[in-house]
N, C-alpha and C positions, 0 to 999 in steps of 0.2 A: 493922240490920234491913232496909234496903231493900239491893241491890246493885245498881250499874249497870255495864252494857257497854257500850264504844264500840267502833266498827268504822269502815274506809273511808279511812279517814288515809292519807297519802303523797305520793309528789312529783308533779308535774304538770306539763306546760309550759304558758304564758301564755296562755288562752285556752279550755284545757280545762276541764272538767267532772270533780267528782267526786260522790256521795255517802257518807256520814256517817251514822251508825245510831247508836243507844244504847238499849239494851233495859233495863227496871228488872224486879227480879224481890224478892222477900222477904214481908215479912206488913202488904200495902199494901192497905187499902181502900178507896182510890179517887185519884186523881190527879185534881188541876184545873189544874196545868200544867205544861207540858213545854218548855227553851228549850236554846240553843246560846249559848257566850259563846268567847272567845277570849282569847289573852293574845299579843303577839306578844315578843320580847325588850326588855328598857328598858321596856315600856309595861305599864299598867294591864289589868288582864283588862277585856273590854267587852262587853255582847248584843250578838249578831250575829242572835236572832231568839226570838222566843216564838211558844207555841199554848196556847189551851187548852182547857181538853174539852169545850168548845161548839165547837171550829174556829176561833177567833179568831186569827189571827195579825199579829204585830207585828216591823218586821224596823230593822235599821239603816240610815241614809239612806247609809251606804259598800257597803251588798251589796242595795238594794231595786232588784228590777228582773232582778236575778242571782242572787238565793237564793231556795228557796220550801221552807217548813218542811211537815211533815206529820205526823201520826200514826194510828198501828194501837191502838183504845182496847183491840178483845181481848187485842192484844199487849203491853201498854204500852211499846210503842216510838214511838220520835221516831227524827224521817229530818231530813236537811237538804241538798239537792239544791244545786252550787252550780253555777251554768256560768260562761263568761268570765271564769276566774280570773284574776287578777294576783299582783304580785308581790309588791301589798302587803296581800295577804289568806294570806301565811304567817305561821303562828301556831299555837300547843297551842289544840286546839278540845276546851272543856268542855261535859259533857254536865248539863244540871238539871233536877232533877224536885222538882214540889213535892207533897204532898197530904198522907192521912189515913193514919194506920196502922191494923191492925185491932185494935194492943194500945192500948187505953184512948180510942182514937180520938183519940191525941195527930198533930198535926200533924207534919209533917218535911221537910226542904228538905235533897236529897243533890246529891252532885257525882261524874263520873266523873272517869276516871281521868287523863282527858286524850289528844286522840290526835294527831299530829302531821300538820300538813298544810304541804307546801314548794310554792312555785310560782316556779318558775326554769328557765330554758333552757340 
């Protein structure tokens, strides 16, 4: 019932800068939050950053400083800017959206699809 899209993934050299989109679309009434997590290979997927629909954002102490999350509420989309990449910030970057649906006003927490981001020279 919800669908999400991720965008922006790809390879980068050391230093660079990408961003990261994921748009949520279905029969959603209302989202309270929106996060980025990661998984890198061997390792456990992990937050890399939340928002939520008051603006609050919450990031990890390996990308604070060099991430800044954001969101479009008309849109429901979530951004996640990252600059001065490394090489240990490659990893399948998941997209999560939580909130209300409009059937039953049942809660729901999705995941995209995953979209891949390499940082190597």
């Amino acid at each position: 019932q919800v669908q999400l899209v991720e965008s922006g993934g790809g390879l980068v050299q050391p230093g660079e800068s990408l961003r990261l989109s994921c748009a949520a679309s279905g029969s959603i009434f209302s989202i309270y939050a929106m996060g980025w997590y990661r998984q890198a290979p061997g390792k456990q997927r992990e937050l890399v950053a939340v928002i939520t629909s008051g603006g609050s954002a919450d990031y990890a102490d390996s990308v604070k400083g060099r991430a800044t999350i954001s969101r479009d509420n008309a849109k429901n989309t979530v951004y996640l800017q990252m600059n001065g990449l490394k090489p240990e910030d490659t990893a399948v970057y998941y997209c999560n959206v939580r909130g209300v649906l409009v059937t039953a006003m049942a809660k729901f927490a999705s995941w995209g699809q995953g979209t891949q981001v390499t940082v190597s020279s």
